[in-house]
C-alpha positions as CSV (number, residue, x, y, z in Angstrom):
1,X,53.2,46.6,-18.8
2,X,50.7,48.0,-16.1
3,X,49.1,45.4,-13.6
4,X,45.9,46.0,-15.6
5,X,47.1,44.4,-18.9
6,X,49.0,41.8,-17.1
7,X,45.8,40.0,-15.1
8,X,43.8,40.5,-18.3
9,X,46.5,38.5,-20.4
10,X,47.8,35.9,-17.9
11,X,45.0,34.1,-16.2
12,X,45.4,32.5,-13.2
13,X,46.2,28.8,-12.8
14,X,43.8,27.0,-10.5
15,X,45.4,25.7,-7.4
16,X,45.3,22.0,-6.9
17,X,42.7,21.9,-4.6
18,X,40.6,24.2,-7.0
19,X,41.2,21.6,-9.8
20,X,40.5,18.4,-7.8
21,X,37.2,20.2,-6.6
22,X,36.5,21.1,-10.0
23,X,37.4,17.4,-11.7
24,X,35.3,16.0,-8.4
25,X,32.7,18.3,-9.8
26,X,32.3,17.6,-13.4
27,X,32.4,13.6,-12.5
28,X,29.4,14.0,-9.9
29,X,27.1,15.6,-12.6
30,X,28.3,13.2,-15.3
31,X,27.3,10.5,-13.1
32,X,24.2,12.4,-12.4
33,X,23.3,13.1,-15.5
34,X,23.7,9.5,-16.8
35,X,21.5,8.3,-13.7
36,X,18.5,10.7,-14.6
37,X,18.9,9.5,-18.4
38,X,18.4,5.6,-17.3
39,X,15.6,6.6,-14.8
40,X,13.7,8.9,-17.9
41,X,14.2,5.7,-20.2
42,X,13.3,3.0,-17.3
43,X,10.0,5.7,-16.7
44,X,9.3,5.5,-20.4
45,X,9.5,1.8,-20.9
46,X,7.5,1.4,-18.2
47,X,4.5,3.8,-19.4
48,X,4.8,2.5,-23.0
49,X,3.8,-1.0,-21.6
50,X,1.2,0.1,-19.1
51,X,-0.6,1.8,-21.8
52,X,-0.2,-1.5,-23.6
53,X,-1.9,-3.5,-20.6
54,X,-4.9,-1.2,-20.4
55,X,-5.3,-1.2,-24.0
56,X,-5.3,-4.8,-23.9
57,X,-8.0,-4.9,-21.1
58,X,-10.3,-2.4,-23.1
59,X,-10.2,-4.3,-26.0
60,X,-11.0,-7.5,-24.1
61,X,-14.0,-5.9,-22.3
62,X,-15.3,-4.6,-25.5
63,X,-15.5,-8.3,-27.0
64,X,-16.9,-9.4,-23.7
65,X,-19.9,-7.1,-24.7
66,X,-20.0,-7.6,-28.2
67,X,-20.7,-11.4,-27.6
C-alpha cells in the first residue's frame, strides 16, 4: 500500500486533548441550545399574555363608551 491509500483508509484518532475539547464543545452548545429554547418559550408566554392584557383593556374601554 502507498501512503496515499493508507491516510484515506485509516483515519486518524483524535488525541485526548482533541476529544476532551471536542466533548467540552458539544456540552457548551447543548447547554446553549436548551437555554435559548427556555428564553424563546419564557418570550412567548410572556407576549401571549400581554396581548391578553391589552385586549382586556380595549374591550373594557369600549363598554366604558357604550354605556
Amino acid at each position: 500500500m502507498d501512503h496515499a491509500s493508507k491516510t484515506r483508509l485509516f483515519k486518524p484518532q483524535p488525541t485526548r486533548t482533541e476529544s476532551t475539547r471536542d466533548t467540552t464543545s458539544r456540552v457548551a452548545r447543548e447547554i446553549i441550545n436548551s437555554e435559548l429554547g427556555a428564553v424563546q418559550a419564557k418570550t412567548e408566554r410572556l407576549r401571549a399574555a400581554r396581548l391578553a392584557r391589552e385586549q382586556a383593556q380595549r374591550m373594557a374601554a369600549a363598554a366604558r363608551l357604550a354605556k
